[in-house]
C-alpha positions, 0 to 999 in steps of 0.5 A: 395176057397182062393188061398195063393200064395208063392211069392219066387222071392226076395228069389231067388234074394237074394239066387243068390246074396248070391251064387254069393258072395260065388263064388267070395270068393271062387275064391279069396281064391284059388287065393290067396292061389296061389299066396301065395305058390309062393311066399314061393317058391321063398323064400325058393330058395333065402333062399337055396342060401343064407345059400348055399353061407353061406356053402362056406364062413365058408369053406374057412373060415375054410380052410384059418385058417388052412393056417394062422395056417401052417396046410394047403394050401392057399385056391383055389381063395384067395388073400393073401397081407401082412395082408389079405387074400381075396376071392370072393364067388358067389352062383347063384345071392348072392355074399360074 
């Protein structure tokens, strides 16, 4: 009787190396997905910020056309000179 053996240890071998690779993709995947969603956060709060501080200067905007118009008052922290009128707005870290 002849025995037919069934070598399977470079399958194995092979097998794992193949698992291990999914493994480590898999890992880096999450953790770029990770990294990913913080910087979207990140962005998304400087973006809110900036059309925040964008908000407040098309108000003053607004508000000191009104004045230069005689409609209505010099806005809250303006400046005015003989022909300017100067404000500072600050909205977290952004600055107009």
């Amino acid at each position: 009787m002849s025995r037919n053996r069934f070598r399977i240890g470079s399958i194995a071998v092979l097998f794992a190396v193949v698992v291990l690779c999914v493994a480590i993709f898999g890992v880096l995947t999450v953790s770029s997905a990770v990294s990913d969603r913080r910087a979207a956060e990140r962005y998304g709060e400087h973006v809110e910020v900036l059309y925040a501080c964008e908000n407040a200067g098309q108000d003053w905007l607004s508000e000191a056309d009104a004045y230069l118009k005689g409609v209505g008052e010099l806005p809250e922290n303006t400046e005015e000179t003989e022909t300017t009128l100067k404000t500072e707005i600050t909205r977290g870290n952004m600055q107009l």
